[in-house]
N, C-alpha and C positions, 0 to 999 in steps of 0.2 A: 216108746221108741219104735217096739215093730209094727204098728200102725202107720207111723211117720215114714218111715223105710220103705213100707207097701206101697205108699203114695207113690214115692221116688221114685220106685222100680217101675210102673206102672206107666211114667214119661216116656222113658225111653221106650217104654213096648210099643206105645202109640207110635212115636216117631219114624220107627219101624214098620209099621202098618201104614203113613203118609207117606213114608217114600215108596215101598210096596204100590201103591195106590198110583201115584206120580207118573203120567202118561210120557213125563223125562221134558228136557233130555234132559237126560241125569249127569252131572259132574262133579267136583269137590264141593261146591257149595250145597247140591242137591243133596248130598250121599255123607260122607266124611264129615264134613263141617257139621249137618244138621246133628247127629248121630252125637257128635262132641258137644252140642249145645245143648242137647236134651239130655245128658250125662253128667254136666256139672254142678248140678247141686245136688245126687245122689253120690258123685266123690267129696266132696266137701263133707256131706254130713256122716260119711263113713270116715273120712280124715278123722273130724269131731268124736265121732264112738271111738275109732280106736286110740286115740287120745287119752281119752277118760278112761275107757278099760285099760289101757298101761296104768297109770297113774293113779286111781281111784278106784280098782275094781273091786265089785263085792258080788257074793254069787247071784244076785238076782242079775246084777248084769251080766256076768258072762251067760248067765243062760239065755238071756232075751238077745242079746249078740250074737251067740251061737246057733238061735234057730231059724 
């Protein structure tokens, strides 16, 4: 799981560094939009953990959850 998550995390930094990078002009689809694109499959798969950690938790998951 925190392998998986690292990946996730890892999108949105990039996407952050391409608009960063972006000579513009920048506007909602530049900036806002991209931002939310590169972030929804890191909210989805934390929907998913915290799912299962309500529902299913055991300590090995909360702690890989937790770090």
């Amino acid at each position: 799981m925190v392998p998986g998550l690292g990946e996730l995390l890892a999108r949105p930094e990039a996407a952050v560094a391409a608009i960063e990078a972006s000579p513009g002009p920048y506007g909602y689809d530049q900036t806002l939009a991209a931002l939310e694109d590169a972030t929804l499959e890191l909210e989805l798969a934390a929907e998913l953990v915290e799912h299962l950690e309500s529902t299913a938790t055991t300590p090995a998951l909360r702690e890989a959850w937790s770090t």
